[in-house]
N, C-alpha and C positions, 0 to 999 in steps of 0.2 A: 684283188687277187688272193686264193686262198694261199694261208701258210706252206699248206702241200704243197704247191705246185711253186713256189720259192727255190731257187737253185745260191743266189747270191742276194744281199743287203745293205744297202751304205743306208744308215740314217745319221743325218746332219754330220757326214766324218769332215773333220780336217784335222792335218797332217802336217808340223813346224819342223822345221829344221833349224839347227843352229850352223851359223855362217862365221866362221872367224878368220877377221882380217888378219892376225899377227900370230904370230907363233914361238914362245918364250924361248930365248937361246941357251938356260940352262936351268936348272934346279932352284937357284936361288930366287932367280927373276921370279919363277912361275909361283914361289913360296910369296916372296914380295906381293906378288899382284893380285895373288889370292886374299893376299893380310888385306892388300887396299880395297879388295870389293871392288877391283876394276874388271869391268867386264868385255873383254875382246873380241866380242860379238854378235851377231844382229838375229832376230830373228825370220829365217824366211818361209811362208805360209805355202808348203806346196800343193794344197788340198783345202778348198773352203768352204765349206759347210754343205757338204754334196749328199745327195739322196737319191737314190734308184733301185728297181730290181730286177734281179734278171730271171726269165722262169724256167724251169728244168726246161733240156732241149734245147737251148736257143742259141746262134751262133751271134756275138756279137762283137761288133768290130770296136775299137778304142780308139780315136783318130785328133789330131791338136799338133799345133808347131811344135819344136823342140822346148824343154821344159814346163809345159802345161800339165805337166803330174801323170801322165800315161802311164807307166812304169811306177810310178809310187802307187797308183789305184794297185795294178796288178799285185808289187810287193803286200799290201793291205790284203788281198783275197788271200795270200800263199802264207799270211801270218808270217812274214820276214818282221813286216813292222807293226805295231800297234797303233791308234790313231791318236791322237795328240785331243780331239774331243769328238764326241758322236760313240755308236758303235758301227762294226762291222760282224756279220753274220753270214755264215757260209753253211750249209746245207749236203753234205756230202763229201767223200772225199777228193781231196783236192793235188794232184797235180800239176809243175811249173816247171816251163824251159824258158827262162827269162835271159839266161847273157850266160856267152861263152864260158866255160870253168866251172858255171854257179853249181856247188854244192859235190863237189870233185876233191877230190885229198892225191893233192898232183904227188906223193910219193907214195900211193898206193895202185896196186895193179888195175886195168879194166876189172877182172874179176871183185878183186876186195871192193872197187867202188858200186859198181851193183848193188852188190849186199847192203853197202853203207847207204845206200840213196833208197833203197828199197823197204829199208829200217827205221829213214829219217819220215820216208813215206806210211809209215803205222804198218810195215807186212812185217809176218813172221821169216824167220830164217828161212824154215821149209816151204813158207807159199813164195818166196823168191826162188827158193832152186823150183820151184816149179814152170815158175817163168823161164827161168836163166836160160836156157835150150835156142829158146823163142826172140828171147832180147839181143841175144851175141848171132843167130841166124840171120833178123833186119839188120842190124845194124853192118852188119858186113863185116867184122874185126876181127874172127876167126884167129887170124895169126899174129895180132897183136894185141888180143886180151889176158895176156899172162905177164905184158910189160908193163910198167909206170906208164901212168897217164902222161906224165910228165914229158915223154917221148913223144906224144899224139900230136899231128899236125891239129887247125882248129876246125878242119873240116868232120876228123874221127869224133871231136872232143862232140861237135852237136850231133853225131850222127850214133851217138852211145847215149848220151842224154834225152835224145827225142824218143828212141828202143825202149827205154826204161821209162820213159813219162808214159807212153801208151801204154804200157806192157802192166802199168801196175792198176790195170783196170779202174782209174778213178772217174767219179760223177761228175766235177769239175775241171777240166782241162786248161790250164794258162801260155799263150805262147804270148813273148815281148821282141818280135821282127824278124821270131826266127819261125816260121811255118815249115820251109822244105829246105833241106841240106845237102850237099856234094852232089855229082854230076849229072845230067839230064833224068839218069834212067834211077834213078835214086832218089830224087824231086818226086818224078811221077809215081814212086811207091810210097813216099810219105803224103803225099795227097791221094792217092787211094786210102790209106789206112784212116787220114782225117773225115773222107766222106765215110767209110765203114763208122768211125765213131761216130757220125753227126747220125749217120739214119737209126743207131741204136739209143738214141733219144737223151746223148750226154750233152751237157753244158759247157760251150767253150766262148773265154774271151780273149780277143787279139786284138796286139798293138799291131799296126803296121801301116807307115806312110805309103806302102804301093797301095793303091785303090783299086789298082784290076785283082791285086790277092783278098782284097777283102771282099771285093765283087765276089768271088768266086765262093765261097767258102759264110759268107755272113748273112744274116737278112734285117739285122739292125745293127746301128750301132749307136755310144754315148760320146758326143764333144765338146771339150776339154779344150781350153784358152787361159791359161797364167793362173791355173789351181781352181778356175771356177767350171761347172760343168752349165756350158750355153745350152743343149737340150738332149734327149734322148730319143731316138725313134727310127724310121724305115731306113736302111742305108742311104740310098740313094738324097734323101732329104738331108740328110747329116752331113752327105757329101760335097752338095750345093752350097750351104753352107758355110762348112770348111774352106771351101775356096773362096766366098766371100771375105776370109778374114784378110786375105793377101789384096 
């Protein structure tokens, strides 16, 4: 595959966490335990030496039981985390409606969050008010963009976050189980706007245990089983699969 046509890159990533059993119950102890070079724990491998890519265009599904590293892949494209060894390489800009709140400042208004997600997202002040019109239109929030987020049911909270992940025109798109939000007629406009972005030739990948949403929306995906990736390729193959592991 040429470089060009690269949208995303994992070569040999993996991704440690540290796991701590105990939790020192004051200042002195944690002073103590440091002195002793006791170490309160473990380390856990959520990513092991995984390699793929994905090429501009491509809708690819993400799919594995619960902790098989889904969500830490995604965090790795969105540069939340770095990888612990490998690199990761992304191609455009990138991005991400990963979980409820992420990247929201609950004592600031709908409006000041915009701007600040929009800012986190590399736009200038002004190519956001150019959006702004368009992002508080979809999302539907009209009358409660001048409150604290803080006030938002969690339905507002993804239905202002997915306004603003489309709206900032990126190459790369990340959803993590959230595709469509709030009620029927509100679903079938966030999947209109995903098929408009797939046919204009952007790059999206999706967590999501429904398999009829990734049906809809993917033409491959990558699976993921306890941080290892078992393979890469046609949905429907990956699918099969996946249900092998149960």
């Amino acid at each position: 595959m040429a470089d060009s046509d690269i949208a995303v890159e994992f070569r040999n990533v993996s991704l440690n966490y540290r796991v701590f059993h105990e939790r020192s119950q004051s200042l002195k102890a944690t002073v103590i335990s440091k002195l002793r070079r006791r170490d309160n724990y473990e380390i856990f491998p959520a990513l092991k030496n995984v390699s793929f890519q994905v090429k501009k265009g491509e809708c690819v599904g993400v799919i594995g039981k619960n902790g098989s590293g889904k969500s830490t892949m995604l965090k790795l494209v969105a540069n939340i985390f770095s990888p612990s060894g490998g690199s990761v390489k992304t191609f455009g800009k990138v991005a991400a409606l990963l979980e409820l709140g992420a990247g929201f400042h609950h004592d600031l208004t709908g409006v000041e969050n915009i701007f600040l997600n929009g800012a986190l997202l590399g736009l200038t002040r002004s190519q956001v008010q150019e959006r702004f019109e368009k992002i508080v239109t979809f999302s539907e929030l009209d009358h409660f963009i001048d409150s604290p987020i803080r006030h938002y049911s969690s339905g507002m909270y993804m239905r202002l976050g997915f306004s603003i992940a489309i709206n900032v025109d990126p190459d790369i798109l990340l959803f993590d189980e959230i595709i469509a939000v709030g009620d029927q007629g509100f679903q079938k406009k966030c999947y209109d706007e995903i098929f408009r972005i797939k046919s204009q030739g952007k790059t999206m990948l999706v967590v999501s245990h429904s398999m009829d949403t990734l049906r809809r929306i993917c033409d491959t995906a990558i699976l993921l089983d306890r941080g290892l990736m078992l393979g890469v390729g046609p949905l429907e193959e990956m699918i099969e699969r996946y249900a092998g592991l149960y």
